[in-house]
N, C-alpha and C positions, 0 to 999 in steps of 0.2 A: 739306285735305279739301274736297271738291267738294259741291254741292249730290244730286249724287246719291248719293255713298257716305253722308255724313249721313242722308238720307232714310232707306237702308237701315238702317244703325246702330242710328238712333232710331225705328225700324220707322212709317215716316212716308211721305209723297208727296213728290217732288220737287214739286210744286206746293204743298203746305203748307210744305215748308221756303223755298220761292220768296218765298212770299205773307207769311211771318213776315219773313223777310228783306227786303223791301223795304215792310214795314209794311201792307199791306193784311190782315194777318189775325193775331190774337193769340191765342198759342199757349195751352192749358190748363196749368191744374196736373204733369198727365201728362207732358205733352208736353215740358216745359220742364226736367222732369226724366230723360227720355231724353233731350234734345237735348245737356244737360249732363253727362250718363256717356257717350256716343257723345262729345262733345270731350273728355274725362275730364277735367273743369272741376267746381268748385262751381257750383251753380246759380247764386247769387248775382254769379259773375262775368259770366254774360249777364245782366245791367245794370248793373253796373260797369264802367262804359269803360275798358279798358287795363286792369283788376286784378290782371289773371294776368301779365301783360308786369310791370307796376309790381311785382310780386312776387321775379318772376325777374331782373328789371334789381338792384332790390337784393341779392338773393342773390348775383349776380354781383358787385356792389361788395364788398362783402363778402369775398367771396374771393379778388379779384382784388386789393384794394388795404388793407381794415385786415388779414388772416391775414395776410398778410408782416412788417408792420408788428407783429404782436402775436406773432409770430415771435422777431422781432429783436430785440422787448425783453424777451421771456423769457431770449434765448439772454444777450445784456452783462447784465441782471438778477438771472439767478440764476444 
């Protein structure tokens, strides 16, 4: 998503989402919580670096490499 469809989204200015984005200007309460339903993000993860990636990366482990695993040893187990 681009700074201008955000803007829309979060019914905001491309200039304010500009200004947030490269630190010249700190977004309100409001604000911070449109900006996070327009990402459809916890709010908390705009300032969690990585949160949502760190999230989805283990979800992906998960399914990608123990469900096989816990697969397999259901199936010789029981």
């Amino acid at each position: 998503m681009n700074q201008s469809e955000l803007a829309i989204q979060a019914n905001s200015s491309n200039g304010m989402i500009g200004n947030i984005e490269s630190g010249r200007a700190k977004p309100s309460f409001d604000n911070i919580i449109k900006i996070a339903a327009a990402l459809e993000v916890h709010p908390a993860d705009l300032f969690l670096r990585n949160a949502s990636t760190t999230v989805n990366n283990t979800k992906n482990l998960l399914r990608t490499k123990l469900m096989p695993q816990i697969e397999s040893f259901i199936e010789k187990e029981l």
